[in-house]
PQR file of N, CA, C, O and H, with PARSE charges and radii, in Angstrom:
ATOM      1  N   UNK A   1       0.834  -1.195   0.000 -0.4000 1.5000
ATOM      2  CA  UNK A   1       0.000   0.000   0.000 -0.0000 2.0000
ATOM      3  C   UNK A   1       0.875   1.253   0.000  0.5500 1.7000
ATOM      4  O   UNK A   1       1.907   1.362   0.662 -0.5500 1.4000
ATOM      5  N   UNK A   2       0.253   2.396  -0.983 -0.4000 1.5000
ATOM      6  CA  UNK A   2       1.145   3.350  -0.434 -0.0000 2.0000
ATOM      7  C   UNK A   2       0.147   4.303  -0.219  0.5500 1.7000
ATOM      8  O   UNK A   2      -0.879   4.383  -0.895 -0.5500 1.4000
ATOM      9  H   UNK A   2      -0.585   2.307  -1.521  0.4000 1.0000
ATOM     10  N   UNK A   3       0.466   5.082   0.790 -0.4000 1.5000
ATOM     11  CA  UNK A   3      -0.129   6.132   1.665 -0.0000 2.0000
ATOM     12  C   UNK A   3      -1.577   5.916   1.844  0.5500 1.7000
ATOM     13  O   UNK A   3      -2.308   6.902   1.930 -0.5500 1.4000
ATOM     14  H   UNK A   3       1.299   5.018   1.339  0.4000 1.0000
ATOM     15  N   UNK A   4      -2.074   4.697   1.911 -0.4000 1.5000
ATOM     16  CA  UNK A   4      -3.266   4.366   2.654 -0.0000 2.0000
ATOM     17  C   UNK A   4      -4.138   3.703   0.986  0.5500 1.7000
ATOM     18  O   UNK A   4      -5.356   3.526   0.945 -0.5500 1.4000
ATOM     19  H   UNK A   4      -1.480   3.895   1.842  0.4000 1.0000
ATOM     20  N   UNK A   5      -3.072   3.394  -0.401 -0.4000 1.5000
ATOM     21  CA  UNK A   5      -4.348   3.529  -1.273 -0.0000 2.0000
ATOM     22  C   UNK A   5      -3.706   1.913  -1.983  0.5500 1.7000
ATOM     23  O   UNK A   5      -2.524   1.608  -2.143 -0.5500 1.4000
ATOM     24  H   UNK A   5      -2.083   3.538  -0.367  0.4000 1.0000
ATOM     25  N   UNK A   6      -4.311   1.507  -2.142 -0.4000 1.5000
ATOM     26  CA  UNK A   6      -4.154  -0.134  -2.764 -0.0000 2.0000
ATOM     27  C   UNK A   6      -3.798  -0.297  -4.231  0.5500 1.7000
ATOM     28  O   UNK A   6      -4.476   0.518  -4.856 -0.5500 1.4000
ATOM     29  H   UNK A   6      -5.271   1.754  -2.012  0.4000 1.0000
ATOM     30  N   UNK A   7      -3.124  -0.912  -4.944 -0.4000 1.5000
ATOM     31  CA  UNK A   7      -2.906  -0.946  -6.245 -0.0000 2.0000
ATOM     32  C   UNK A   7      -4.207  -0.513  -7.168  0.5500 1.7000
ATOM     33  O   UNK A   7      -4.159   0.140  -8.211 -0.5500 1.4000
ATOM     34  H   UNK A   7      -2.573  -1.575  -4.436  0.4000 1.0000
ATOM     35  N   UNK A   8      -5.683  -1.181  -6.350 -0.4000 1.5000
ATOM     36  CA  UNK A   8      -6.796  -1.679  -7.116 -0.0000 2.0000
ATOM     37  C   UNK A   8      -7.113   0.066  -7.445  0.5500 1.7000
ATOM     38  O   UNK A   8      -7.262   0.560  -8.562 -0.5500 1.4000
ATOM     39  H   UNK A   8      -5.722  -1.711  -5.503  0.4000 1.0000
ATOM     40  N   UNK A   9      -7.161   0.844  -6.005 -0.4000 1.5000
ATOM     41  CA  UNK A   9      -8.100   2.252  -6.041 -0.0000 2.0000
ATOM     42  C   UNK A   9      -6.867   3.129  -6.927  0.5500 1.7000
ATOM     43  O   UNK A   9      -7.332   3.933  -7.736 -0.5500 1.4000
ATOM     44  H   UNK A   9      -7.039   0.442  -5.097  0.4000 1.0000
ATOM     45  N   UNK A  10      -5.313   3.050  -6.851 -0.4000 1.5000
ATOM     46  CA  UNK A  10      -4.702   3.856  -7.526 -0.0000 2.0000
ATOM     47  C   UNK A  10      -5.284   3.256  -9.178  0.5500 1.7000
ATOM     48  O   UNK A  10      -5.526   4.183  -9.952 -0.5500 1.4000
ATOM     49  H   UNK A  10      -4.935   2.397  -6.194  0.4000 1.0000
ATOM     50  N   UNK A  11      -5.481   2.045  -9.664 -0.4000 1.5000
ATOM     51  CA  UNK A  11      -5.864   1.821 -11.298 -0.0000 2.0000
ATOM     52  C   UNK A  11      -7.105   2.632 -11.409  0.5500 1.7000
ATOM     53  O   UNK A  11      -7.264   3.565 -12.197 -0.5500 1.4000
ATOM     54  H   UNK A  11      -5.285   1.292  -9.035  0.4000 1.0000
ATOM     55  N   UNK A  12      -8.109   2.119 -10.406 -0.4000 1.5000
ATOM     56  CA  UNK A  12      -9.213   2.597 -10.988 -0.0000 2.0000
ATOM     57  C   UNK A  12      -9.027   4.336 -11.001  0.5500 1.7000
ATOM     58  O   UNK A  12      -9.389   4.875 -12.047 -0.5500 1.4000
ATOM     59  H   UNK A  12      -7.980   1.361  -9.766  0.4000 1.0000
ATOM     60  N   UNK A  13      -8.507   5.204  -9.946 -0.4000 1.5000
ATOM     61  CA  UNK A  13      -7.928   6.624 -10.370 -0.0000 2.0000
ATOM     62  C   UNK A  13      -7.520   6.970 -11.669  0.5500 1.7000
ATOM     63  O   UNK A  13      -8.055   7.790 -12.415 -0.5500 1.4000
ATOM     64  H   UNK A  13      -8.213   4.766  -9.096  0.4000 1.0000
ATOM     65  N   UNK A  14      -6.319   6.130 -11.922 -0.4000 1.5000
ATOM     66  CA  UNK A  14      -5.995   6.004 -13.079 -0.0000 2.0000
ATOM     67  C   UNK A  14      -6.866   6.364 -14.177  0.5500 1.7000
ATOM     68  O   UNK A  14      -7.098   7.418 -14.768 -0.5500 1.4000
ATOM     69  H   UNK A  14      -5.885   5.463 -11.316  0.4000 1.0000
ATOM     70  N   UNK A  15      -7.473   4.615 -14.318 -0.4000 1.5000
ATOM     71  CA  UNK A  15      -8.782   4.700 -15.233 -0.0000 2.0000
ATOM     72  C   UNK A  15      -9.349   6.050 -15.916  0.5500 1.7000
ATOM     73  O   UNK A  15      -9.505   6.497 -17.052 -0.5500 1.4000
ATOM     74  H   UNK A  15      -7.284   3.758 -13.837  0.4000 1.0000
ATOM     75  N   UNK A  16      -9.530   6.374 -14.815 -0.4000 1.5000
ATOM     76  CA  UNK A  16     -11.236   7.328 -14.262 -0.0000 2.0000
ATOM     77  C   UNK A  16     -10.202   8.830 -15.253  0.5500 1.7000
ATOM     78  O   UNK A  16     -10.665   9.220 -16.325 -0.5500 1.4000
ATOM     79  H   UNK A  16      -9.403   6.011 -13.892  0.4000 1.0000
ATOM     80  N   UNK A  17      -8.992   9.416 -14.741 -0.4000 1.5000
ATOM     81  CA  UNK A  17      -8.215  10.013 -14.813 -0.0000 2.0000
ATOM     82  C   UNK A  17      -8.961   9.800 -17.001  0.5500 1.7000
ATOM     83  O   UNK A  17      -9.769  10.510 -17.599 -0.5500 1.4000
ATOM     84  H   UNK A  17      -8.615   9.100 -13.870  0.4000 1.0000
ATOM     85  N   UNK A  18      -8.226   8.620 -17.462 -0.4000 1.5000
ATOM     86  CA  UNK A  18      -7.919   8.466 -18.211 -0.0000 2.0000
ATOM     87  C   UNK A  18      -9.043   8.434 -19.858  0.5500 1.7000
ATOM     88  O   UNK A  18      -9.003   8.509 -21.086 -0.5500 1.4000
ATOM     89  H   UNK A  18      -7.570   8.043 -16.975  0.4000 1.0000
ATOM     90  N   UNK A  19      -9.868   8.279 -18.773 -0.4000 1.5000
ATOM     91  CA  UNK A  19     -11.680   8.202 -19.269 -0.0000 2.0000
ATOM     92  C   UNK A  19     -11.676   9.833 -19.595  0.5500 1.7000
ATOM     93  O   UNK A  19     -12.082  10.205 -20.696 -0.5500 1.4000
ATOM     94  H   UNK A  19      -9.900   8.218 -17.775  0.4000 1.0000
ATOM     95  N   UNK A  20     -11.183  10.850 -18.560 -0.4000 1.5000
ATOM     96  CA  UNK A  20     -11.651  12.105 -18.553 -0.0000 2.0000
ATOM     97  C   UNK A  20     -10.605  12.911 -19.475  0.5500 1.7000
ATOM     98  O   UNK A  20     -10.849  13.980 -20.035 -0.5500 1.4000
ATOM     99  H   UNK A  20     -10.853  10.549 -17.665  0.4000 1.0000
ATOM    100  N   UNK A  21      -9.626  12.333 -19.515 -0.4000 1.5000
ATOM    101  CA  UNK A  21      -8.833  13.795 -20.229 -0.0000 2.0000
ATOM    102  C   UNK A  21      -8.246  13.041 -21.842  0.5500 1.7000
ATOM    103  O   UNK A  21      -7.724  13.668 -22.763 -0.5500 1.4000
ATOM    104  H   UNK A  21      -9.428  11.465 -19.060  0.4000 1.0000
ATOM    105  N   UNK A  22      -8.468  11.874 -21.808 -0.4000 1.5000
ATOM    106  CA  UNK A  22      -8.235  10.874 -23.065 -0.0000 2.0000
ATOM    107  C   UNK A  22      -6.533  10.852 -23.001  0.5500 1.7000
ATOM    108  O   UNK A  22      -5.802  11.619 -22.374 -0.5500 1.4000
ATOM    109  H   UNK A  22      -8.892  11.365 -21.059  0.4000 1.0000
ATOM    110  N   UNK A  23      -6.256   9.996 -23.648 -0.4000 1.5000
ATOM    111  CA  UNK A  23      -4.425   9.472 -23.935 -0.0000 2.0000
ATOM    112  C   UNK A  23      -3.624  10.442 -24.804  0.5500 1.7000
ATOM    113  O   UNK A  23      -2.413  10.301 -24.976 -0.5500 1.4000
ATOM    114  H   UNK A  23      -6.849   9.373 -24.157  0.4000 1.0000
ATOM    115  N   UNK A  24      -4.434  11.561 -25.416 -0.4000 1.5000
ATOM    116  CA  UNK A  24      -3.204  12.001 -26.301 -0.0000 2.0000
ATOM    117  C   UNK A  24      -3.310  13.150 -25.063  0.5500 1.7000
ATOM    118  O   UNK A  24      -2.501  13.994 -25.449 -0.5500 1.4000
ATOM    119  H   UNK A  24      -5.418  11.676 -25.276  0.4000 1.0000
ATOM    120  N   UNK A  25      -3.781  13.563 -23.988 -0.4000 1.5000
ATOM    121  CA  UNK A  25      -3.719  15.131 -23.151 -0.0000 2.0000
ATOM    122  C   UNK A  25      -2.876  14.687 -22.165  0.5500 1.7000
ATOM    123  O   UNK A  25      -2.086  15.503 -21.690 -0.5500 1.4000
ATOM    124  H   UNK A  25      -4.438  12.877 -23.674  0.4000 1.0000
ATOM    125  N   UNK A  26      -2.886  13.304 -21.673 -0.4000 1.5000
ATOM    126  CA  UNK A  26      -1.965  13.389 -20.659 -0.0000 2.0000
ATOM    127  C   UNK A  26      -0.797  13.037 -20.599  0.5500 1.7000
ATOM    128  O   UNK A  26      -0.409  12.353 -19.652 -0.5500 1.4000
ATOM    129  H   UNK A  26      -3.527  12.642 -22.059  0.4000 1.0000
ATOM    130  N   UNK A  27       0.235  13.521 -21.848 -0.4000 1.5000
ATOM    131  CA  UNK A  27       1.662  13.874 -21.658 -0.0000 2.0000
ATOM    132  C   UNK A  27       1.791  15.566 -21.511  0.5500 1.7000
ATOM    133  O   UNK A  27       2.698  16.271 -21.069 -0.5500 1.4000
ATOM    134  H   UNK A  27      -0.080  14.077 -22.618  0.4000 1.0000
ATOM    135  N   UNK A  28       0.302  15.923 -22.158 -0.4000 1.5000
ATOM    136  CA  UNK A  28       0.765  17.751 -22.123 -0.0000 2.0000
ATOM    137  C   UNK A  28       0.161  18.016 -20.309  0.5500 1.7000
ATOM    138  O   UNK A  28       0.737  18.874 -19.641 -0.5500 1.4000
ATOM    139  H   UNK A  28      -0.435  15.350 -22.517  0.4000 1.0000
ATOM    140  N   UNK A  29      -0.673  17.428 -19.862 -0.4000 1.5000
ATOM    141  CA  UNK A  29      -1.179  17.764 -18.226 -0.0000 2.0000
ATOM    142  C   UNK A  29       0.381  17.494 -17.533  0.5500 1.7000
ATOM    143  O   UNK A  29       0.786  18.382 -16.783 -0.5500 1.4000
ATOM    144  H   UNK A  29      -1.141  16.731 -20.405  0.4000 1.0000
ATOM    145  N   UNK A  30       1.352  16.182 -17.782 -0.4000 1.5000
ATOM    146  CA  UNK A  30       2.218  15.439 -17.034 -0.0000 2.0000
ATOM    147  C   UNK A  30       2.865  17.130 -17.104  0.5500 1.7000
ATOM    148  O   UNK A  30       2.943  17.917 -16.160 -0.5500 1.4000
ATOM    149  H   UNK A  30       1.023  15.460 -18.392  0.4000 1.0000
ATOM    150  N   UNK A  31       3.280  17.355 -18.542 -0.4000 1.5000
ATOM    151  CA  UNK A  31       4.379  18.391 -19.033 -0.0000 2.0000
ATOM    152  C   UNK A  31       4.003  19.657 -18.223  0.5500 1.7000
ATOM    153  O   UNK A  31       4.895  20.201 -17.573 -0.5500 1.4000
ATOM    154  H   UNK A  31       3.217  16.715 -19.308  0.4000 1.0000
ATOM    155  N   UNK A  32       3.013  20.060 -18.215 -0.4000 1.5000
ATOM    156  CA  UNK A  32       2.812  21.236 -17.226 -0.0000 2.0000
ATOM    157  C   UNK A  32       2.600  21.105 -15.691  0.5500 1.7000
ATOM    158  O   UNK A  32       2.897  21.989 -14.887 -0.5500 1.4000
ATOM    159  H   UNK A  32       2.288  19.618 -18.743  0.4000 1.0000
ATOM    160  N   UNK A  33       2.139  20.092 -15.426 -0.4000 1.5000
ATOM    161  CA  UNK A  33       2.256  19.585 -14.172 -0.0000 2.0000
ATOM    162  C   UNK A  33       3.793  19.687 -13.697  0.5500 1.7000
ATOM    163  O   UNK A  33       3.966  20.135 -12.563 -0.5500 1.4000
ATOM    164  H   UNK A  33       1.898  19.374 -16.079  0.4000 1.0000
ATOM    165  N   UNK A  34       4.893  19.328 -14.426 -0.4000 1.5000
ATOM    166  CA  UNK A  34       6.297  19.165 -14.155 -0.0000 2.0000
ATOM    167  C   UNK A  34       6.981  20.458 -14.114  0.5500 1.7000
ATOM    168  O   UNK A  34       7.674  20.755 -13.142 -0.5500 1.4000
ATOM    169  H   UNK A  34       4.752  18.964 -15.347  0.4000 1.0000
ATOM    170  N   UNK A  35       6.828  21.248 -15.117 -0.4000 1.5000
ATOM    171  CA  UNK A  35       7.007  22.884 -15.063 -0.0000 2.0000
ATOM    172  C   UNK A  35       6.730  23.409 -14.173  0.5500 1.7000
ATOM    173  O   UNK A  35       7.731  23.899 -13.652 -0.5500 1.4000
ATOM    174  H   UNK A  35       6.265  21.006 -15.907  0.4000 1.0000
ATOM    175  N   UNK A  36       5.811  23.616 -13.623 -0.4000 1.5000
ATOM    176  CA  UNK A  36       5.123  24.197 -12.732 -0.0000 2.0000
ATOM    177  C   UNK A  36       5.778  24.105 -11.133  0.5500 1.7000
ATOM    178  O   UNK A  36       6.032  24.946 -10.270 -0.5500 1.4000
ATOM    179  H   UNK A  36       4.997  23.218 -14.047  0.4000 1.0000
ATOM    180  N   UNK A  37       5.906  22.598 -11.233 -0.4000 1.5000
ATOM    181  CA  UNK A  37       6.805  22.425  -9.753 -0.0000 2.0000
ATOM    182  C   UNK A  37       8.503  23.090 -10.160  0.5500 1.7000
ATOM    183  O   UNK A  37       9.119  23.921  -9.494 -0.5500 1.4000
ATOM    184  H   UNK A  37       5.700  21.915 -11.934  0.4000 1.0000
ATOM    185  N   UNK A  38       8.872  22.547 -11.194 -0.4000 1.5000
ATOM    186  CA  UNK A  38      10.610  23.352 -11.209 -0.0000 2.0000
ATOM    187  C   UNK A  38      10.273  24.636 -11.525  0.5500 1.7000
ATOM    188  O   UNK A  38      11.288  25.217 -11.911 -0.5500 1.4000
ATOM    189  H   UNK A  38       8.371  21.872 -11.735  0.4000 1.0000
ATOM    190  N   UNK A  39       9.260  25.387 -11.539 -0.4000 1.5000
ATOM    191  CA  UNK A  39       9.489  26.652 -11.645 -0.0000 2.0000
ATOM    192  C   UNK A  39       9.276  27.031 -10.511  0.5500 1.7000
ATOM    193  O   UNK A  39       9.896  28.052 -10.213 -0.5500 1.4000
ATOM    194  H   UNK A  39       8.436  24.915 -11.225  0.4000 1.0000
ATOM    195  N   UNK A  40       8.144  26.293  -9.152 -0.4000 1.5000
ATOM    196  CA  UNK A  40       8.185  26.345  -8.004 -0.0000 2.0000
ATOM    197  C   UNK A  40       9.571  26.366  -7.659  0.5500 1.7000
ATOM    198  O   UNK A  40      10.208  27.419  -7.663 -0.5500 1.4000
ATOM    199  H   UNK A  40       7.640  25.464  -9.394  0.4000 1.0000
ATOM    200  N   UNK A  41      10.063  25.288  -7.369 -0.4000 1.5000
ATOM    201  CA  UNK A  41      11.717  25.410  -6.970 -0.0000 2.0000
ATOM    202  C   UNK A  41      12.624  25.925  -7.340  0.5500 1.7000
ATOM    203  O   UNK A  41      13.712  25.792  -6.781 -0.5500 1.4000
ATOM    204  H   UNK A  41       9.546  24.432  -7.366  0.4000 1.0000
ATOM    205  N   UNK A  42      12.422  26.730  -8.485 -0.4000 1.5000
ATOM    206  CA  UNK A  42      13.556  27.834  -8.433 -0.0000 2.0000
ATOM    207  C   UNK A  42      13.125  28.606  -7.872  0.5500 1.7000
ATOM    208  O   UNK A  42      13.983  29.228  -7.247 -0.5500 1.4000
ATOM    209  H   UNK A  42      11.538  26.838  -8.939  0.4000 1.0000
ATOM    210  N   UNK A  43      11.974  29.017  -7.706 -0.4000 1.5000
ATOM    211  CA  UNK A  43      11.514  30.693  -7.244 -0.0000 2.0000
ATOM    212  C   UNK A  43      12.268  30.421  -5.853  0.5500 1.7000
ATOM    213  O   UNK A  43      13.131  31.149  -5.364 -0.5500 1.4000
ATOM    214  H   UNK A  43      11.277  28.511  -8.214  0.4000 1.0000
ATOM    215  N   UNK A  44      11.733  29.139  -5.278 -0.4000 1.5000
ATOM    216  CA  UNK A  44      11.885  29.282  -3.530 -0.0000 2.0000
ATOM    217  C   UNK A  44      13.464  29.542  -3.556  0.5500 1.7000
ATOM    218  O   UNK A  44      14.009  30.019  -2.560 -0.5500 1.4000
ATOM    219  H   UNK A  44      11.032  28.547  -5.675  0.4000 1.0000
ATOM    220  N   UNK A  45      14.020  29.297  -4.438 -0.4000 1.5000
ATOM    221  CA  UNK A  45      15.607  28.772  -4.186 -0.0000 2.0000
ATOM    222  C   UNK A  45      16.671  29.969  -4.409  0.5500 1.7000
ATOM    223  O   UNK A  45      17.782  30.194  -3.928 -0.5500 1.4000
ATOM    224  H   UNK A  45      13.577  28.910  -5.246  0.4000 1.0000
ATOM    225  N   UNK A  46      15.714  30.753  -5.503 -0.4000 1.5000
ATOM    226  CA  UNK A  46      16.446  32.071  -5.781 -0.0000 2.0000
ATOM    227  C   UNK A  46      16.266  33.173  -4.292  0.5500 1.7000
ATOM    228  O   UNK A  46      15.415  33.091  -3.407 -0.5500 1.4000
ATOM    229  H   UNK A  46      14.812  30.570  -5.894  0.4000 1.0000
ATOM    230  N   UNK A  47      17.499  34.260  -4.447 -0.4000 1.5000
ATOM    231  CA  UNK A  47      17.369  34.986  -3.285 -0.0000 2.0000
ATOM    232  C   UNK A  47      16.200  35.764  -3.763  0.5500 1.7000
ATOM    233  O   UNK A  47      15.662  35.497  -4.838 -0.5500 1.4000
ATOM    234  H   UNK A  47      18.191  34.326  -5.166  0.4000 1.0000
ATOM    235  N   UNK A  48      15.697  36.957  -2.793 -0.4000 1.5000
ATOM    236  CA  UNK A  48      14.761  37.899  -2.793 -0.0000 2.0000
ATOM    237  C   UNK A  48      15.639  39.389  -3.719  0.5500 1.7000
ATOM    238  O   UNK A  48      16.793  39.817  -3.702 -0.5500 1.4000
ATOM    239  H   UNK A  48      16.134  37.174  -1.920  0.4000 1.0000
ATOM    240  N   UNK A  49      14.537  39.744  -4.348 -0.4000 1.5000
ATOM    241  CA  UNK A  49      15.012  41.081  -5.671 -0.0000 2.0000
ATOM    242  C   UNK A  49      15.721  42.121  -4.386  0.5500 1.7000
ATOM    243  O   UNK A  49      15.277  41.976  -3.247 -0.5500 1.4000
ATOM    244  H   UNK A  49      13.600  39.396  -4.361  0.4000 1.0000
ATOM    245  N   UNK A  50      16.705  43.042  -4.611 -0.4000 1.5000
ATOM    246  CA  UNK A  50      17.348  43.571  -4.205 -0.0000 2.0000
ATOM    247  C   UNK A  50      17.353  45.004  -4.566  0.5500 1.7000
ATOM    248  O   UNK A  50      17.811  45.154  -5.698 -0.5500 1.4000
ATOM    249  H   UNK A  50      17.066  43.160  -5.536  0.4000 1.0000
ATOM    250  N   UNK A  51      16.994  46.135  -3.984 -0.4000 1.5000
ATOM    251  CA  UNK A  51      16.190  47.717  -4.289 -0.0000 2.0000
ATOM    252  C   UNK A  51      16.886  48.160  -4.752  0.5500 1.7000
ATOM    253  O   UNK A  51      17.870  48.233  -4.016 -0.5500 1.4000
ATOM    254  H   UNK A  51      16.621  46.014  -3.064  0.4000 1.0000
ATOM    255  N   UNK A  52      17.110  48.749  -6.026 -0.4000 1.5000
ATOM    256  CA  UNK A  52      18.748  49.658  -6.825 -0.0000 2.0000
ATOM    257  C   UNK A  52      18.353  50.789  -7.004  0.5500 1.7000
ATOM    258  O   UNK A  52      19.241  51.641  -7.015 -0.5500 1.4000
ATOM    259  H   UNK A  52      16.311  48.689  -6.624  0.4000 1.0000
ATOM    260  N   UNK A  53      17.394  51.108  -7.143 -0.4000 1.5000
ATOM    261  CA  UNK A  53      16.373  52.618  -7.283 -0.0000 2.0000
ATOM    262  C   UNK A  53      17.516  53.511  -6.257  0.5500 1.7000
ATOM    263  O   UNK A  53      17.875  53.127  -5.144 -0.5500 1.4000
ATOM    264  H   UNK A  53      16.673  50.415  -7.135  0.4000 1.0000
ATOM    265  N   UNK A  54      17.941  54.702  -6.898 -0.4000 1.5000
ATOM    266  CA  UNK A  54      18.508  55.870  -6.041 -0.0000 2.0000
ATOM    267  C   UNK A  54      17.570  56.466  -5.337  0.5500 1.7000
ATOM    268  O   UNK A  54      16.542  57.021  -5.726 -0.5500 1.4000
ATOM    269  H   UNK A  54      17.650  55.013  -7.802  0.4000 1.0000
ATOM    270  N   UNK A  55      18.027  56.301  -4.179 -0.4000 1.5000
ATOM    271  CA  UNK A  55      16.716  57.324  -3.035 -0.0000 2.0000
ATOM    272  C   UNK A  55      17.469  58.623  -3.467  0.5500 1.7000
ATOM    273  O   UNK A  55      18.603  58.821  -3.905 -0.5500 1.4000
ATOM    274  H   UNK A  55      18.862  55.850  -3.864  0.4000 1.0000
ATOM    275  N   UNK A  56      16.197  59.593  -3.120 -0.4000 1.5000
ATOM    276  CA  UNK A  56      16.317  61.214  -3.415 -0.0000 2.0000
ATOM    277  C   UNK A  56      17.323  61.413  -2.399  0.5500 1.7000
ATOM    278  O   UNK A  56      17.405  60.805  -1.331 -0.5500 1.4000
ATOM    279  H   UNK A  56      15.277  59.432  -2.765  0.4000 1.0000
ATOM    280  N   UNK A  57      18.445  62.765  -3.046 -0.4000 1.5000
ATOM    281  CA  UNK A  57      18.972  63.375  -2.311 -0.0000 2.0000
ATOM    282  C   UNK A  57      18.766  64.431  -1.425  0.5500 1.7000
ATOM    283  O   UNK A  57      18.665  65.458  -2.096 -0.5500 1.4000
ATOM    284  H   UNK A  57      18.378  63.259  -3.913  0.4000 1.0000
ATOM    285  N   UNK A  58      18.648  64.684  -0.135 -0.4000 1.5000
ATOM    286  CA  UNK A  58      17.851  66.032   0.171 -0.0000 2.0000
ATOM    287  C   UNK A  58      18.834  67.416   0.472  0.5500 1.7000
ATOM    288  O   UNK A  58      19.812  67.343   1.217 -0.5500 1.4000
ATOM    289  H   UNK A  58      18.730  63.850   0.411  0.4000 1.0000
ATOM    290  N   UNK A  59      18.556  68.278   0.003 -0.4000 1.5000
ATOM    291  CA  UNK A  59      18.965  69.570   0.061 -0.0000 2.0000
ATOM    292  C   UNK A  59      19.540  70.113   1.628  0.5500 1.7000
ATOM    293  O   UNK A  59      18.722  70.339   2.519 -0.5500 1.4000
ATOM    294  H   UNK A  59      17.762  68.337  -0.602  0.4000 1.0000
ATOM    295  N   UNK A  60      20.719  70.256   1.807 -0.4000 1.5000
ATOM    296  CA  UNK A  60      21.063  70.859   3.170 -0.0000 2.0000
ATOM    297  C   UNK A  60      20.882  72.113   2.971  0.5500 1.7000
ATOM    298  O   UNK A  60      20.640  72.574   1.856 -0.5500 1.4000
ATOM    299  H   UNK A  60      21.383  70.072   1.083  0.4000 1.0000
ATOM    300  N   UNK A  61      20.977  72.807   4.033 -0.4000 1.5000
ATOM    301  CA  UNK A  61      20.644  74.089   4.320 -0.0000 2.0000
ATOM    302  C   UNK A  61      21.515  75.530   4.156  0.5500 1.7000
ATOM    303  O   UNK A  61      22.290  76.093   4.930 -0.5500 1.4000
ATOM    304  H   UNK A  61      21.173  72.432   4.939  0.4000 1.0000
ATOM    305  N   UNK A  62      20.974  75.917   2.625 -0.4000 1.5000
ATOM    306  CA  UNK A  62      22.201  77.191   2.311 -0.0000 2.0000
ATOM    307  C   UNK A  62      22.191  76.697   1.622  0.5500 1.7000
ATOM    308  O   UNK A  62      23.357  77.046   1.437 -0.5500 1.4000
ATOM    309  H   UNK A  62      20.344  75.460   1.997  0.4000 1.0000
ATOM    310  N   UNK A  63      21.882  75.626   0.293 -0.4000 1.5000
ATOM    311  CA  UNK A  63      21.920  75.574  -0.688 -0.0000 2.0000
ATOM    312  C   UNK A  63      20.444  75.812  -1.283  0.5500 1.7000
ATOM    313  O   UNK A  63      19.395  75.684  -0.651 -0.5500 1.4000
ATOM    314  H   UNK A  63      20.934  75.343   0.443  0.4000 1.0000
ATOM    315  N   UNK A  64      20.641  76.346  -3.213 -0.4000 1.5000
ATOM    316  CA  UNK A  64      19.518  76.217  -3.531 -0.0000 2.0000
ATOM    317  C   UNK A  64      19.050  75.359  -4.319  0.5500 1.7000
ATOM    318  O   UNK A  64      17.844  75.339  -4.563 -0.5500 1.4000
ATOM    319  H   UNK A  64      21.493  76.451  -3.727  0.4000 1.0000
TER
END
């Protein structure tokens, strides 16, 4: 068993899966399904964007 589900209920998933989206869609569902997570894991993996924008300079006093 894995994680509580029996060979029989993962086929019939399967099946059922296979009934609904037909055989030629589910290499393009697999394909975006797979993207989706490595694009997850880069995001988490990359650092956070870093502010480059020049803050304003402010005027001291006696100048104009």
């Amino acid at each position: 068993m894995i994680g509580g589900f029996g060979i029989w209920e993962l086929l019939i998933i399967l099946l059922i899966v296979l009934v609904i989206f037909g055989a030629k869609k589910l290499p393009e569902i697999g394909g975006g399904i797979g993207q989706a997570i490595s694009n997850f894991k880069r995001a988490t993996n990359e650092p956070e964007e870093i502010d480059v924008t020049p803050k304003k300079e402010e005027k001291k006093d006696g100048e104009a």
